[in-house]
N, C-alpha and C positions, 0 to 999 in steps of 0.2 A: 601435532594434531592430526588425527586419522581426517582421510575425506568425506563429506557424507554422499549417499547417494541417493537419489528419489525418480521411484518412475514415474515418470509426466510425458503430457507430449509437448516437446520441444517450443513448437510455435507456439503453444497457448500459455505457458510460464511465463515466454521470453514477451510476450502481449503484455500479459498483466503484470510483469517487471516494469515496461516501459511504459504502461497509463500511470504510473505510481509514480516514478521518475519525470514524466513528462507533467502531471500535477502539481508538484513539488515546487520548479519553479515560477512557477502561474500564478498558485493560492498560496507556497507558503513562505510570504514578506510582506511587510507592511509599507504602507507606502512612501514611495521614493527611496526606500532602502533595497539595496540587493539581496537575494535570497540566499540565505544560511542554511546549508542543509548537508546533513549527514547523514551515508548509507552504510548499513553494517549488515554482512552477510554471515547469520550465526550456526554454528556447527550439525545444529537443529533442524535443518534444514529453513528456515527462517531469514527474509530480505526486511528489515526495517528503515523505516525511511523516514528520517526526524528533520523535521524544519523549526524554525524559530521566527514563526510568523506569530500570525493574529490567533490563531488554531481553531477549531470548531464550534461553534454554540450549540452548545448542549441540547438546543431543542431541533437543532439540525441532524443529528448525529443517528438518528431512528432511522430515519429517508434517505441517510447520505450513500447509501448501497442500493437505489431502486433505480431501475431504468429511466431517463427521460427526466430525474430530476434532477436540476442544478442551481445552486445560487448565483452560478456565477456567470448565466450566459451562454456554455457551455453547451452541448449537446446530453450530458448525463450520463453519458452510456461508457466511460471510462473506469468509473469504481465499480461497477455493477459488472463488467464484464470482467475485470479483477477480479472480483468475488465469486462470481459463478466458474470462473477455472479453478482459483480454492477450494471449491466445496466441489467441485466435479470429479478434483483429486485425492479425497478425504481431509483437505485442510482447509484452512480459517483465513479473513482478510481481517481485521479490528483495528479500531481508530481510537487511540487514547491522547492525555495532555502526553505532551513532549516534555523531556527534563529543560528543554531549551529553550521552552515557552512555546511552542506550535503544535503542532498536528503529529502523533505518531504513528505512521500505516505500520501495522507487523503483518506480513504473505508466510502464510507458510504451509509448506509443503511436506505432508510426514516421511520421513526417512525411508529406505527401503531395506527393510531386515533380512540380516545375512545371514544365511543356513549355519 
């Protein structure tokens, strides 16, 4: 497999890597159980991040990218600041069901094309 490459700046990728990962085991287990979660870094330049929690209710899922909102006690400012390095660096943050039953974050970050 060739490697991909994306220009980004460093520190704000490696940010919104780690609110995704640091989210992950917080929201995504149900309770009393440990948190199941797989990360896959696709060729695509693409971090997804699958839990096998409770995952999102649907009426959450509009707001769940806005500053200062959280269900969870939270501060708010973890997926929002994910997103806004996404879209800063022409890519996408999106939250769908997991195949594992929880939350799926997909970051991604478009490729950098080679002459």
């Amino acid at each position: 497999m060739e490697a991909t490459t994306v220009v980004a700046d460093a520190a704000l990728v490696r940010r919104a890597v780690a609110n995704l990962l640091g989210n992950a085991p917080v929201h995504g287990h149900t309770r009393d159980e440990p948190a199941d979660i797989q990360i896959t870094v696709g060729a695509d330049g693409t971090v997804v991040v699958d839990d096998a929690g409770p995952g999102i209710p649907p009426e959450a899922v509009e707001s769940l990218f806005e500053r200062f909102h959280s269900g969870a006690g939270s501060s708010g400012l973890g997926l929002s600041i994910a997103a806004w390095v996404a879209h800063a660096h022409g890519g996408s943050l999106n939250v769908t069901t997991s195949t594992r039953g929880g939350a799926r974050f997909s970051l991604r970050i478009p490729p950098h094309k080679r002459p």
